[in-house]
mmCIF file of the N, C-alpha and C atoms, coordinates in Angstrom:
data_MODEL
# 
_entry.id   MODEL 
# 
loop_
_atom_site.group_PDB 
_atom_site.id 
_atom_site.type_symbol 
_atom_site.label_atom_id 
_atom_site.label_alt_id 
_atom_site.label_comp_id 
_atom_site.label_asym_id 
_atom_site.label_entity_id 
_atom_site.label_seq_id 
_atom_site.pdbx_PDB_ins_code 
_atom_site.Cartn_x 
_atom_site.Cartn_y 
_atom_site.Cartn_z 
_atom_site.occupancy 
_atom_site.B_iso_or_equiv 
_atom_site.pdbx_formal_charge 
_atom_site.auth_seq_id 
_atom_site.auth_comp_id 
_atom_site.auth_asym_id 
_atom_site.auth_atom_id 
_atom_site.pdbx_PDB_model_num 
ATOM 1   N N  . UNK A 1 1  ? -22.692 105.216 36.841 1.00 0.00 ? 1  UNK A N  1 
ATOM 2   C CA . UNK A 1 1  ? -21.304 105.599 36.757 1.00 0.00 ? 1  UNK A CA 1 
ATOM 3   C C  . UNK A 1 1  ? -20.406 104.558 37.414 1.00 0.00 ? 1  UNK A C  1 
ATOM 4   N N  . UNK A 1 2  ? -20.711 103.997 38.740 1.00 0.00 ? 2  UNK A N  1 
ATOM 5   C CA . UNK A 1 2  ? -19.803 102.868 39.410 1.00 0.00 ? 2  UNK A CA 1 
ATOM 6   C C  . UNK A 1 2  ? -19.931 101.724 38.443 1.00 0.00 ? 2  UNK A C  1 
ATOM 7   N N  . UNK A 1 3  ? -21.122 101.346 37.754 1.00 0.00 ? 3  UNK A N  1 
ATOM 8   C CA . UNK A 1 3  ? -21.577 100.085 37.341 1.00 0.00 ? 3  UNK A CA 1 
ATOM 9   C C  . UNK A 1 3  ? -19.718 100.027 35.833 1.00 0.00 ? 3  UNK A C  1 
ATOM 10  N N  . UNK A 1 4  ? -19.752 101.318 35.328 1.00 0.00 ? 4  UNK A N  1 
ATOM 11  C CA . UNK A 1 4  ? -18.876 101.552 34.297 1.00 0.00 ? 4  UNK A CA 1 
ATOM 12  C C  . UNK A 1 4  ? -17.449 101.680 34.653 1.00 0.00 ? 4  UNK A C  1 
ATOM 13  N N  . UNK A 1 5  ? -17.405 101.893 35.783 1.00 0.00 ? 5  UNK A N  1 
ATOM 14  C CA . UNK A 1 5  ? -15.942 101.661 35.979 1.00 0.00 ? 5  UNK A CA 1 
ATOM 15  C C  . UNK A 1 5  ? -15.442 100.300 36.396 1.00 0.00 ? 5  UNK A C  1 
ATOM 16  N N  . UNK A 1 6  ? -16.597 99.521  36.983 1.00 0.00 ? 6  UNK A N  1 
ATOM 17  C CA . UNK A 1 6  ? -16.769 98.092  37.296 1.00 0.00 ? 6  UNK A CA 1 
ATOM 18  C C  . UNK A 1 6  ? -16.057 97.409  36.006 1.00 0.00 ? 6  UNK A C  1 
ATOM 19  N N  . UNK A 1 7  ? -17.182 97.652  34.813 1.00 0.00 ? 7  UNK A N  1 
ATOM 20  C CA . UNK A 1 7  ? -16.883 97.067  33.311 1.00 0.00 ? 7  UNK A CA 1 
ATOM 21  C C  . UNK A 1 7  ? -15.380 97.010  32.878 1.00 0.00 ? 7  UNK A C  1 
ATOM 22  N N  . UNK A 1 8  ? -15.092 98.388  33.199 1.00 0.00 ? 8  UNK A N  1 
ATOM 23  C CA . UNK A 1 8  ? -13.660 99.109  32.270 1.00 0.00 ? 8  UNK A CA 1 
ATOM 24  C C  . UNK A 1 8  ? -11.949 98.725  33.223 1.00 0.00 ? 8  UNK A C  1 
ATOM 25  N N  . UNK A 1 9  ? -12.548 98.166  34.727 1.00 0.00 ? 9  UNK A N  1 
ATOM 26  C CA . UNK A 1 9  ? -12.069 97.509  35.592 1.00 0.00 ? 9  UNK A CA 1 
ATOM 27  C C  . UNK A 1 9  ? -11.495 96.042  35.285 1.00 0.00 ? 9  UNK A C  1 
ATOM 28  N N  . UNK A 1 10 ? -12.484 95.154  34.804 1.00 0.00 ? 10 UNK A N  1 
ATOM 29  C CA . UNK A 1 10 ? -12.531 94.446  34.482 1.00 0.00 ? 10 UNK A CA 1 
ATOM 30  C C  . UNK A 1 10 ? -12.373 93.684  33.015 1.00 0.00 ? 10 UNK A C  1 
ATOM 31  N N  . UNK A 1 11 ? -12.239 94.426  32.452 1.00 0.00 ? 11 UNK A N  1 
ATOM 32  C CA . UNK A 1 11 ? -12.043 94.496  30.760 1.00 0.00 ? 11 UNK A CA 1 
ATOM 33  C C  . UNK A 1 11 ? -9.859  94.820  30.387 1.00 0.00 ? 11 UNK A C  1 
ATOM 34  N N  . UNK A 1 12 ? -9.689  95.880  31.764 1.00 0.00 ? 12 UNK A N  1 
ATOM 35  C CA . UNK A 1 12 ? -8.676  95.779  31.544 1.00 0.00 ? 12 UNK A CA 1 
ATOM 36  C C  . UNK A 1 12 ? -7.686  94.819  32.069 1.00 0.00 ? 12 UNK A C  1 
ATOM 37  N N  . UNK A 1 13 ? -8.227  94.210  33.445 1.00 0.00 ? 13 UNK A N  1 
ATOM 38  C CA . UNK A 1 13 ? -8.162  92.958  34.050 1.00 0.00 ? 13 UNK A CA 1 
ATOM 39  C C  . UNK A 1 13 ? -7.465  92.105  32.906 1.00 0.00 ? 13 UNK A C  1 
ATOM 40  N N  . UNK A 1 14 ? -8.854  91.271  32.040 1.00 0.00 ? 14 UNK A N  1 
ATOM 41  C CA . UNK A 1 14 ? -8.448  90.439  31.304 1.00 0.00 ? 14 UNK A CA 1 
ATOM 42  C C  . UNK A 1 14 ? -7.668  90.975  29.967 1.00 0.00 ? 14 UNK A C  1 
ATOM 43  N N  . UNK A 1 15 ? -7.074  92.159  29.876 1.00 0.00 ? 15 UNK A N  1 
ATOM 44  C CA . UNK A 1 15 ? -6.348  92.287  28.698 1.00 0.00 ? 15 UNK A CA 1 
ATOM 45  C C  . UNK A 1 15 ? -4.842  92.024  29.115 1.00 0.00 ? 15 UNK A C  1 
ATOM 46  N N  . UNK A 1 16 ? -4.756  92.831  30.553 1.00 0.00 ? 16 UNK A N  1 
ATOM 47  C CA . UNK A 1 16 ? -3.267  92.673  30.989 1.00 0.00 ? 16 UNK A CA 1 
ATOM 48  C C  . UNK A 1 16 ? -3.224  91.236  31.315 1.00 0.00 ? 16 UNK A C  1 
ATOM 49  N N  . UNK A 1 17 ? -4.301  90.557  31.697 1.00 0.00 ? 17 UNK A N  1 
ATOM 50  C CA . UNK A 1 17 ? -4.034  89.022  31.875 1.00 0.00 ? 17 UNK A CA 1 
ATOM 51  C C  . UNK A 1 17 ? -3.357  88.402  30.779 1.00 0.00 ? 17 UNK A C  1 
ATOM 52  N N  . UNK A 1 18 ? -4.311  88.085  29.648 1.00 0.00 ? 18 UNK A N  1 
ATOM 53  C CA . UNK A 1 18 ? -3.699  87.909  28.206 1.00 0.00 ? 18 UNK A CA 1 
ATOM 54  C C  . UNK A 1 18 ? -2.152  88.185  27.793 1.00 0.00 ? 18 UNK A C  1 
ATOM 55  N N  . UNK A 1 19 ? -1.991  89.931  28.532 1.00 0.00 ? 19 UNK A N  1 
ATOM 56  C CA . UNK A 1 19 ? -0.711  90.033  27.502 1.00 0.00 ? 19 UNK A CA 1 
ATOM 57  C C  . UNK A 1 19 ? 0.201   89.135  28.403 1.00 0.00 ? 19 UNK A C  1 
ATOM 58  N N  . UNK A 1 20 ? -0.030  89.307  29.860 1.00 0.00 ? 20 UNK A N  1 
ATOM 59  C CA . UNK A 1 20 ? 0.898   88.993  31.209 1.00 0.00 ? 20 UNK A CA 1 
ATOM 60  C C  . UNK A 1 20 ? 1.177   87.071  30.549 1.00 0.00 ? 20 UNK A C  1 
ATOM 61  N N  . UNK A 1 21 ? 0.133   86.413  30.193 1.00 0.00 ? 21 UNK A N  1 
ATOM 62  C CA . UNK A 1 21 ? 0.212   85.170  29.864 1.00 0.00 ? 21 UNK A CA 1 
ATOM 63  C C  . UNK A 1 21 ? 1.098   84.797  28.378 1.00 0.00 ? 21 UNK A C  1 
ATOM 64  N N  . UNK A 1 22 ? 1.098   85.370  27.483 1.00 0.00 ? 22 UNK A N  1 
ATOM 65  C CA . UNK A 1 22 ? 1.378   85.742  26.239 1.00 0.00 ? 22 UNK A CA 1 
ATOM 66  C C  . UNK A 1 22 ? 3.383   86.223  26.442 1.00 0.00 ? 22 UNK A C  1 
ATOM 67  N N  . UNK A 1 23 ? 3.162   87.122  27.276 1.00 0.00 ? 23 UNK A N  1 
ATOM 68  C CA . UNK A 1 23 ? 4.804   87.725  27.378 1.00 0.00 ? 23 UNK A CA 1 
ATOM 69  C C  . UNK A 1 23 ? 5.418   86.911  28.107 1.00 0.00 ? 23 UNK A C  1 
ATOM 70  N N  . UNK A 1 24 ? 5.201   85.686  29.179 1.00 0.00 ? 24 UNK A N  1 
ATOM 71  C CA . UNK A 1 24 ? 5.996   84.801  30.288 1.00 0.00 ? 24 UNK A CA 1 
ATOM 72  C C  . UNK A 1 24 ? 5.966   83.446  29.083 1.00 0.00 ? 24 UNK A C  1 
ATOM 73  N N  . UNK A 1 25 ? 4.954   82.924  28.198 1.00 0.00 ? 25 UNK A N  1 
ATOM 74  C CA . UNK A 1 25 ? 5.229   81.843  27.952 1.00 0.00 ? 25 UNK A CA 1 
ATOM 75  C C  . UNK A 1 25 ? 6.239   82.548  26.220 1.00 0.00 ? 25 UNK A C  1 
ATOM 76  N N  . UNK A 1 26 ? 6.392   83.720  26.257 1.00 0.00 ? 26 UNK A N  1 
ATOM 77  C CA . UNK A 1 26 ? 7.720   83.842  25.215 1.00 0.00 ? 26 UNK A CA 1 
ATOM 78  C C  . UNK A 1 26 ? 9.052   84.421  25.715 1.00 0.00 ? 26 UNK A C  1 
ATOM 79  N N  . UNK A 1 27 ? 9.357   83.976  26.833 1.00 0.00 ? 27 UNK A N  1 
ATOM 80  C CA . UNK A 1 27 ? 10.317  83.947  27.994 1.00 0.00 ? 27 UNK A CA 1 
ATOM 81  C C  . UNK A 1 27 ? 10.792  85.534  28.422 1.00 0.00 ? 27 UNK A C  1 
ATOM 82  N N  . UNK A 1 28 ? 9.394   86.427  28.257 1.00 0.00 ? 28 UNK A N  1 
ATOM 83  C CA . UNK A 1 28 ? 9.670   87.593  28.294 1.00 0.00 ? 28 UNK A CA 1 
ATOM 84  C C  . UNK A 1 28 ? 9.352   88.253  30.139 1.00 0.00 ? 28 UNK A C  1 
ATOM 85  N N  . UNK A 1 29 ? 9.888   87.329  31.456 1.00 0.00 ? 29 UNK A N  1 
ATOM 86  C CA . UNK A 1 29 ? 9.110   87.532  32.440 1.00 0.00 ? 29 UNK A CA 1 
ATOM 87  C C  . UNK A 1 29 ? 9.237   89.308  32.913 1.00 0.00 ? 29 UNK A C  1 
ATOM 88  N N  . UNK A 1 30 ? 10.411  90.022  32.606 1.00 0.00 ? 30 UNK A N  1 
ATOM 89  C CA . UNK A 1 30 ? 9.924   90.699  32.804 1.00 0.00 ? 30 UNK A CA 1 
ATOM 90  C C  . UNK A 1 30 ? 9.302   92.308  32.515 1.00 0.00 ? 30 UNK A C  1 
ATOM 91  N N  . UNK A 1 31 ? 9.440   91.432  31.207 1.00 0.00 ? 31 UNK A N  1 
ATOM 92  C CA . UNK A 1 31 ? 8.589   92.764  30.437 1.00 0.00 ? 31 UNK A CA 1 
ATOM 93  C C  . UNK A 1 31 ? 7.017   92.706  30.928 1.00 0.00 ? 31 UNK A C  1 
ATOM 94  N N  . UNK A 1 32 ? 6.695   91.043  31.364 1.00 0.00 ? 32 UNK A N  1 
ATOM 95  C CA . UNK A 1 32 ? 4.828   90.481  32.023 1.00 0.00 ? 32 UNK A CA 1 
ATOM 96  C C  . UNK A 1 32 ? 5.485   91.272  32.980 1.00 0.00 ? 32 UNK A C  1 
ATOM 97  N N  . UNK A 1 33 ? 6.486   91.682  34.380 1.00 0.00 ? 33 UNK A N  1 
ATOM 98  C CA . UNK A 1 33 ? 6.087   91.861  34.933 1.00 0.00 ? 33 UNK A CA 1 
ATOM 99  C C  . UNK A 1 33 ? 5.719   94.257  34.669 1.00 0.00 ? 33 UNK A C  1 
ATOM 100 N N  . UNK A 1 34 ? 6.394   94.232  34.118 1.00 0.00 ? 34 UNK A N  1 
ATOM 101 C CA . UNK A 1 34 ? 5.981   95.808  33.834 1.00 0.00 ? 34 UNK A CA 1 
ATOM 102 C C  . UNK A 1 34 ? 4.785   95.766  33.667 1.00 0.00 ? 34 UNK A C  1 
ATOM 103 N N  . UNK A 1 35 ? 4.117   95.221  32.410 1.00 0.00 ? 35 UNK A N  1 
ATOM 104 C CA . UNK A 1 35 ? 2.554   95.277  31.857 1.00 0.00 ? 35 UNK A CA 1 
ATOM 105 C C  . UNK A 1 35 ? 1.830   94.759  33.085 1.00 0.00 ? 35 UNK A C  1 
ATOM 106 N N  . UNK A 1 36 ? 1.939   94.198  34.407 1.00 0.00 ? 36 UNK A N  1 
ATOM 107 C CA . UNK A 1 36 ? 1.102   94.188  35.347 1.00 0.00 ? 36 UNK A CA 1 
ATOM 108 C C  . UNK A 1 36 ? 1.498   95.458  35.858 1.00 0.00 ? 36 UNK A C  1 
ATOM 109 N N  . UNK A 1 37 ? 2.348   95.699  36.834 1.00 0.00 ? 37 UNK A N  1 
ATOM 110 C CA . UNK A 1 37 ? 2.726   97.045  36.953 1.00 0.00 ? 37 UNK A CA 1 
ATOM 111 C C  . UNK A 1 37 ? 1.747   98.146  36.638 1.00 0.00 ? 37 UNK A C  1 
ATOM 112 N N  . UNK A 1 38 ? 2.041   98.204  34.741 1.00 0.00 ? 38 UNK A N  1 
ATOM 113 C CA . UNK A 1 38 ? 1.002   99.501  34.244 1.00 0.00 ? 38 UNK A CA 1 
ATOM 114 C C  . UNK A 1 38 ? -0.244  99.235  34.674 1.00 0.00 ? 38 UNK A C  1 
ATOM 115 N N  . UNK A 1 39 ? -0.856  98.104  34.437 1.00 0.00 ? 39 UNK A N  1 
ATOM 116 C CA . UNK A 1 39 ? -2.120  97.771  34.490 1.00 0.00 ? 39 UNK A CA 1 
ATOM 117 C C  . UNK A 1 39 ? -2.872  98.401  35.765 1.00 0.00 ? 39 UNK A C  1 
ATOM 118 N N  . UNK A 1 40 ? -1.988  97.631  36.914 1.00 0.00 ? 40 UNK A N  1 
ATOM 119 C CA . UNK A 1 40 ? -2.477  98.139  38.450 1.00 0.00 ? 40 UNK A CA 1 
ATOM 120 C C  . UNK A 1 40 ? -2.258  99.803  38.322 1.00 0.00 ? 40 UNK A C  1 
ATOM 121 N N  . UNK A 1 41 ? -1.064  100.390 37.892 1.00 0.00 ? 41 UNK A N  1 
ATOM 122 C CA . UNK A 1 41 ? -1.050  102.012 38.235 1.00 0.00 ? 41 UNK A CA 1 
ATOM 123 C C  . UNK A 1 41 ? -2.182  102.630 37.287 1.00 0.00 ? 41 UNK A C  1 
ATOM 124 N N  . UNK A 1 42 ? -2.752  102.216 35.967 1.00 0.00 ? 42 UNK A N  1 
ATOM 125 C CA . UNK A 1 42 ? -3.841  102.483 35.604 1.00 0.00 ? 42 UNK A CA 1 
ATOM 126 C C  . UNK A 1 42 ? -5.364  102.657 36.086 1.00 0.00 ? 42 UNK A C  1 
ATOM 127 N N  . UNK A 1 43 ? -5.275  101.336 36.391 1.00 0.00 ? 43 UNK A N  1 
ATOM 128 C CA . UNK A 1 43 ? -6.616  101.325 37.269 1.00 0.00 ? 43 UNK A CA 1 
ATOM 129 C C  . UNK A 1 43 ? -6.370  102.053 39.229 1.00 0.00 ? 43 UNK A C  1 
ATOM 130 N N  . UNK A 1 44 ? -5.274  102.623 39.558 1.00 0.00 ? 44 UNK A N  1 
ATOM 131 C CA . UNK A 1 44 ? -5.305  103.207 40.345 1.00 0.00 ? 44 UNK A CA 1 
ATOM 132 C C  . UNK A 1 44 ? -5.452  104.756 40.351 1.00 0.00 ? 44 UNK A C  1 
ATOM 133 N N  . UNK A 1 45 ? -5.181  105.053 39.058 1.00 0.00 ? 45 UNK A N  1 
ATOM 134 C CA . UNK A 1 45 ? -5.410  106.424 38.415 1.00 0.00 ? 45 UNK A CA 1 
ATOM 135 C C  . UNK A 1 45 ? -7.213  106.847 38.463 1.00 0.00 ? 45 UNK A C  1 
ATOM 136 N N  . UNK A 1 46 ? -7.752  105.504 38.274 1.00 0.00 ? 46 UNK A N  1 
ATOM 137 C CA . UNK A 1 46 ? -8.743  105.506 37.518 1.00 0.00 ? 46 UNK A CA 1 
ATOM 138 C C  . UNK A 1 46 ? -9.308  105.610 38.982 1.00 0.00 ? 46 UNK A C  1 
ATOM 139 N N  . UNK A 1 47 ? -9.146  105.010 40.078 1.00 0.00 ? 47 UNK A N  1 
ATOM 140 C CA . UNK A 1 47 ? -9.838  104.678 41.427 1.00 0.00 ? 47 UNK A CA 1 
ATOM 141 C C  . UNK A 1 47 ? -9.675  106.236 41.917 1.00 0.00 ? 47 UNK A C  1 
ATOM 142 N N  . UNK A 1 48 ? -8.752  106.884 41.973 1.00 0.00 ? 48 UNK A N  1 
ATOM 143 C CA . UNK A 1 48 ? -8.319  107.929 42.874 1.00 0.00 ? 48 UNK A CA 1 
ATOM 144 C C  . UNK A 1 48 ? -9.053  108.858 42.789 1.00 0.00 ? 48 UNK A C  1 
ATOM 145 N N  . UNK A 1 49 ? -10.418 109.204 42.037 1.00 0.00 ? 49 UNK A N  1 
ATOM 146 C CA . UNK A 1 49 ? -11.422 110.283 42.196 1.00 0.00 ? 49 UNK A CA 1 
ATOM 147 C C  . UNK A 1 49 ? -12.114 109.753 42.666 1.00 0.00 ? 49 UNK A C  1 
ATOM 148 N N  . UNK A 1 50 ? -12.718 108.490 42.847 1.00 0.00 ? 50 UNK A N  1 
ATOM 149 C CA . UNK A 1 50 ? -13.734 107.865 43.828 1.00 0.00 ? 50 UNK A CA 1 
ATOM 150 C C  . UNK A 1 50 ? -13.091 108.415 45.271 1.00 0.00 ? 50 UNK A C  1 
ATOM 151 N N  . UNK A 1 51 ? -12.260 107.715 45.744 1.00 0.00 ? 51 UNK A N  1 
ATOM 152 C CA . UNK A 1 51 ? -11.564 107.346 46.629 1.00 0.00 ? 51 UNK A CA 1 
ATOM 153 C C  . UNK A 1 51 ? -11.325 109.168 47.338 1.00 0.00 ? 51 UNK A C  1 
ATOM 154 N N  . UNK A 1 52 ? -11.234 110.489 46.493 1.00 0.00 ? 52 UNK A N  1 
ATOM 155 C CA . UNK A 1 52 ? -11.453 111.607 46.888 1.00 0.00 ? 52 UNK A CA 1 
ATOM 156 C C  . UNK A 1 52 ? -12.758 112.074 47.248 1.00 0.00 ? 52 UNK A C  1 
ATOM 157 N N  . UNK A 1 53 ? -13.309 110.926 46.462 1.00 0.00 ? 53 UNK A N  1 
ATOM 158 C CA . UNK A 1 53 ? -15.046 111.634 46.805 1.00 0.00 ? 53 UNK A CA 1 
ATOM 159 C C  . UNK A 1 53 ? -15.838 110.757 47.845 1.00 0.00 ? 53 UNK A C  1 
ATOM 160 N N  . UNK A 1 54 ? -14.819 109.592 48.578 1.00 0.00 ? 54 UNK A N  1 
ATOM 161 C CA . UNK A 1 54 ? -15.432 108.947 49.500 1.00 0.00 ? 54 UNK A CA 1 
ATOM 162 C C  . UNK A 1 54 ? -14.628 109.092 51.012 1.00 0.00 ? 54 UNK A C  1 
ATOM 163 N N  . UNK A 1 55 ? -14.026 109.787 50.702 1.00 0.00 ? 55 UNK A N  1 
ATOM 164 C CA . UNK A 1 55 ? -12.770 110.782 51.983 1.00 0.00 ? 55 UNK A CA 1 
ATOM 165 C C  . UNK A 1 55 ? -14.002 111.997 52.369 1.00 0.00 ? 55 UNK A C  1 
ATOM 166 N N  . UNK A 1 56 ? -13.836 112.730 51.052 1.00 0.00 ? 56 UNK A N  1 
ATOM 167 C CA . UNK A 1 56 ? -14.316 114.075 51.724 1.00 0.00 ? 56 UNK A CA 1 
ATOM 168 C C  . UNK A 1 56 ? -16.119 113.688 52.442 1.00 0.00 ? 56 UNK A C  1 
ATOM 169 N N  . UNK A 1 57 ? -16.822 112.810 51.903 1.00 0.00 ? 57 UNK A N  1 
ATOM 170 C CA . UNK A 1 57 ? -18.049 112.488 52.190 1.00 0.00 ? 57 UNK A CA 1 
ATOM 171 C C  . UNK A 1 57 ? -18.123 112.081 53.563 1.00 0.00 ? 57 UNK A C  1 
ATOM 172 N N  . UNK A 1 58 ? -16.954 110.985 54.052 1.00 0.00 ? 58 UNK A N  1 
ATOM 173 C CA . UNK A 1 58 ? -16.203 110.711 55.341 1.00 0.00 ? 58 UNK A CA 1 
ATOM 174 C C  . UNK A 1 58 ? -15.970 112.233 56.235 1.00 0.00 ? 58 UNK A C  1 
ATOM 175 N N  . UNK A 1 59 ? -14.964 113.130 55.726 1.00 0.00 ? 59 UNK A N  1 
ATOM 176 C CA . UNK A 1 59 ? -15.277 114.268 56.561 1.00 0.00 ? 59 UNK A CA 1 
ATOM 177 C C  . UNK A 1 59 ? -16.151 114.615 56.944 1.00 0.00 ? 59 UNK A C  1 
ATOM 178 N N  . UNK A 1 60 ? -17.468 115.424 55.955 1.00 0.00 ? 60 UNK A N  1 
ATOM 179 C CA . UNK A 1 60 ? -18.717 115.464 55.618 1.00 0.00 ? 60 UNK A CA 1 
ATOM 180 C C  . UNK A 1 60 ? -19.481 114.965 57.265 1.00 0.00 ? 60 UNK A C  1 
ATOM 181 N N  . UNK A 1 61 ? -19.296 114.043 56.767 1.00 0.00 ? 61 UNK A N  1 
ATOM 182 C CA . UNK A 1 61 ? -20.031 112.689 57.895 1.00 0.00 ? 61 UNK A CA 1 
ATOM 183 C C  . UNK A 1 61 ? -19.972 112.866 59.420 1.00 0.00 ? 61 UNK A C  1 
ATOM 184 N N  . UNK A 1 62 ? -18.945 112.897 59.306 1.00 0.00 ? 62 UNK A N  1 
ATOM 185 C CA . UNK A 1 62 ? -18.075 113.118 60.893 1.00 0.00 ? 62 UNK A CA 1 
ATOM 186 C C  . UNK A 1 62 ? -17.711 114.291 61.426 1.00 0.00 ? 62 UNK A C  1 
ATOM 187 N N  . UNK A 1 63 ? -17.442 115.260 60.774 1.00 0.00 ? 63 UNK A N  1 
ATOM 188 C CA . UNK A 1 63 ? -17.609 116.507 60.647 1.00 0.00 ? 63 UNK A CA 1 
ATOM 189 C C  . UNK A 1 63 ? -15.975 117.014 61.190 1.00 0.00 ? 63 UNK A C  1 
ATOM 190 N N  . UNK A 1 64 ? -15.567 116.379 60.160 1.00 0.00 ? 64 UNK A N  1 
ATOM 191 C CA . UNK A 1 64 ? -13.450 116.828 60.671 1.00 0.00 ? 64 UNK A CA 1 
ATOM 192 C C  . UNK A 1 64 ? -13.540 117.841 60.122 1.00 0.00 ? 64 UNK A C  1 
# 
């Protein structure tokens, strides 16, 4: 399951790269800068159930 979010991490990486490169050299800077924007709030969407399930494991642990 980590190995796949690694992939889908990284896949979207180089798409927003592409468009981010693609939209600045057609003097569009900041429409590149929105499409980074989405990109990062995407993949932060995508992080935020890990990131719940490595909190509560942390409680868990320590015993808060």
């Amino acid at each position: 399951m980590s190995g796949e979010i690694i992939i889908k991490i990284a896949a979207l990486g180089v798409v927003i790269a592409l468009l981010n490169q693609i939209l600045k050299h057609a003097g569009r800077d900041d429409q590149a800068f929105f499409v980074t924007m989405a990109g990062i709030i995407v993949v932060l969407t995508w992080l935020i159930p890990y990131m719940v399930d490595l909190f509560s494991s942390m409680q868990d642990l320590f015993g808060l």
